[in-house]
C-alpha positions in Angstrom: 2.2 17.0 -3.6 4.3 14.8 -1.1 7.6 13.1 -2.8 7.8 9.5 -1.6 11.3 10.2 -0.6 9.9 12.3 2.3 7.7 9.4 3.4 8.0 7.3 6.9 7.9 4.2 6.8 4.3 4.7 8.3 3.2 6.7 5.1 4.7 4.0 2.8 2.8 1.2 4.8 -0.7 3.5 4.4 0.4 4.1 0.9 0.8 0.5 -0.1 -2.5 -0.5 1.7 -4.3 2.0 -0.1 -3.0 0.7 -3.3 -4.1 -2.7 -2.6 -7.4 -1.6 -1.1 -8.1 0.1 -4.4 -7.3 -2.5 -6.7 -10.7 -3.5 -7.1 -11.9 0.1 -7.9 -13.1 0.3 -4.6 -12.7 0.5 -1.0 -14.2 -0.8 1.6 -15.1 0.1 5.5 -13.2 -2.7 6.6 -10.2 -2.5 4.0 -10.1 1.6 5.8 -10.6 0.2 8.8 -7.6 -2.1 8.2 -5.4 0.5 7.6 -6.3 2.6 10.1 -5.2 0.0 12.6 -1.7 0.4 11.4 -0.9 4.2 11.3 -2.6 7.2 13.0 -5.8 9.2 11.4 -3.9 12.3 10.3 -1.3 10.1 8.4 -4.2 8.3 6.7 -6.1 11.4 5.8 -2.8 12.9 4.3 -1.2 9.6 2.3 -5.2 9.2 1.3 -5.2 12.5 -0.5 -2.1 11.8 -2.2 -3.2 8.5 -3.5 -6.3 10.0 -4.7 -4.5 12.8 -6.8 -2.3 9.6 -8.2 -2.4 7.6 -11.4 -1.7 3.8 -11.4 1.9 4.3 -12.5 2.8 7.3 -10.1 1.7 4.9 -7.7 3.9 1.7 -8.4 6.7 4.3 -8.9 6.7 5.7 -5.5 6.2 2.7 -3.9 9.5 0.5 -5.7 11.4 4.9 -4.9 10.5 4.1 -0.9 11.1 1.2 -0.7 14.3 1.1 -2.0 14.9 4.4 0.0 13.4 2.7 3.4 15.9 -0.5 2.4 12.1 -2.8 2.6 13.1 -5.1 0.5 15.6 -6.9 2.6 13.0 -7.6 5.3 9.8 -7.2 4.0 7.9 -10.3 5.3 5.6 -8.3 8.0 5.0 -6.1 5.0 3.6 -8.3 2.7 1.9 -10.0 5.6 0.2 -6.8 5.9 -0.6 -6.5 2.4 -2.1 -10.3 2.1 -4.0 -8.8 5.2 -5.3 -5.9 3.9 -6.4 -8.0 0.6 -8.4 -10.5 2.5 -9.3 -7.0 4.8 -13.3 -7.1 2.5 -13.5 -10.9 2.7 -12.3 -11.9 -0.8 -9.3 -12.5 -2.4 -10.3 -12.0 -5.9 -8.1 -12.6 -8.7 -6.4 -9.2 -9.5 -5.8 -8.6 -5.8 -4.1 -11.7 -6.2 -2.2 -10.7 -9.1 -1.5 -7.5 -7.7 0.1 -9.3 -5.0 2.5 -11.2 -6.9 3.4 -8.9 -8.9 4.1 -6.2 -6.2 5.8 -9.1 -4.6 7.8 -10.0 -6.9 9.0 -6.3 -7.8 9.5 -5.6 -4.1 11.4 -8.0 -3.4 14.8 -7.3 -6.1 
């Protein structure tokens, strides 16, 4: 299994879109679609299969670990433009993507 300390910051952004794809329990054509227009096929496929093999709390962990590792935090507005993006990506906003959002916002962003 891939550490999130050996991630680019192409594999974090796939990572994080993933998570917020999921949120609803499910994922969409165009929420993979979305993220396929920001990083390459093979790095989809492989930061996919990680996710997959992940519980919710391995997940928030190696996201706050790479961030802090990529230094994010000090600039992450096109990040979290990407992430409102990739929320809206199925055409609904719902309430725990929203909350998600926040929250992931909020603890991104310390």
């Amino acid at each position: 299994m891939m550490k999130s300390s050996n991630w680019s910051k192409q594999e974090l952004v796939a990572y994080i879109l993933l998570y917020i794809a999921n949120i609803d329990l499910k994922e969409s054509n165009s929420e993979r679609d979305f993220i396929m227009s920001k990083v390459d096929r093979a790095t989809f496929q492989n930061i996919h299969d990680e996710f997959d093999a992940d519980n919710d709390y391995q997940s928030i962990t190696k996201i706050v670990e790479a961030v802090k590792l990529h230094n994010l935090h000090t600039n992450s507005d096109e990040l979290f433009a990407d992430i409102k993006l990739m929320a809206f990506a199925d055409g609904d906003f719902n309430q725990i993507e929203q909350s998600v959002y926040n929250y992931l916002k909020k603890l991104l962003n310390k």
